[in-house]
C-alpha positions in Angstrom: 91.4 108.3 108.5 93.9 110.0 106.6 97.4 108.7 106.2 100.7 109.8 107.6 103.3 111.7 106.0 106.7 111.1 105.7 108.9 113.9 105.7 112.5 112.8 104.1 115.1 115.4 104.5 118.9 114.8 103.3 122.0 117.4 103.8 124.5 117.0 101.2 128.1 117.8 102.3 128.2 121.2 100.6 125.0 122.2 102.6 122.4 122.0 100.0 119.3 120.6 101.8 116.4 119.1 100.0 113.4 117.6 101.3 110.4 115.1 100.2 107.0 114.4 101.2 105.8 110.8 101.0 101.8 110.1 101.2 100.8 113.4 101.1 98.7 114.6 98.2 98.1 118.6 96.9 98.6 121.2 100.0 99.4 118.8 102.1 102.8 118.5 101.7 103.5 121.8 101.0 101.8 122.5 104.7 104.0 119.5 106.1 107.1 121.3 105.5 106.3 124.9 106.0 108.3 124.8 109.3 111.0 123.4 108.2 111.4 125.5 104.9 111.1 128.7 107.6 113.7 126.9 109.4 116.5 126.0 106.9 116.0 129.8 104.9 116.0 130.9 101.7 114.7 128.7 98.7 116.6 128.1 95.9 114.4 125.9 93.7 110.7 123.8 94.6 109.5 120.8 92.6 106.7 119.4 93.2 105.5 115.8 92.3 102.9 114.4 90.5 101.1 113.6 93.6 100.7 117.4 94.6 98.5 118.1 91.3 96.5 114.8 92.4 93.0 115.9 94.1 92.0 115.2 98.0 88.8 114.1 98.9 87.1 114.6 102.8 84.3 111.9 103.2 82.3 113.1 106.2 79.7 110.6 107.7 76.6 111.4 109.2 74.3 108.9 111.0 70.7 109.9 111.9 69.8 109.0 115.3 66.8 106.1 115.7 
C-alpha cells in the first residue's frame, strides 16, 4: 500500500501561490496537483524535487490457488 500525499499550499500576501508535494515520488506529484494548478491559473515557474527524478516501483502479488 502506497503512501499518502501531502499537498502543502501557502498564499503569500502579494498573491503568489506556491505548492509542495510531500511522499510522493516522479508523476505522482505532479498528478496530485494538476487540479489545483488548473484552479489557481497561469504558471510562472515549476521546480521539482529530488524525489520527482526518484523511480516508483508497483509490486503486484499473485497467489496460486491449492
Amino acid at each position: 500500500m502506497s503512501q499518502p500525499l501531502e499537498v502543502e499550499v501557502v498564499v503569500m500576501p502579494d498573491g503568489t501561490v506556491t505548492t509542495k508535494v510531500l511522499g510522493g515520488r516522479g508523476r505522482s506529484c505532479r498528478d496530485a496537483t494538476k487540479a489545483l494548478r488548473d484552479a489557481l491559473g497561469q504558471t510562472t515557474e515549476d521546480r521539482t524535487l529530488p524525489e520527482f527524478y526518484e523511480e516508483t516501483t508497483q509490486t503486484n502479488t499473485v497467489r496460486g490457488r491449492s
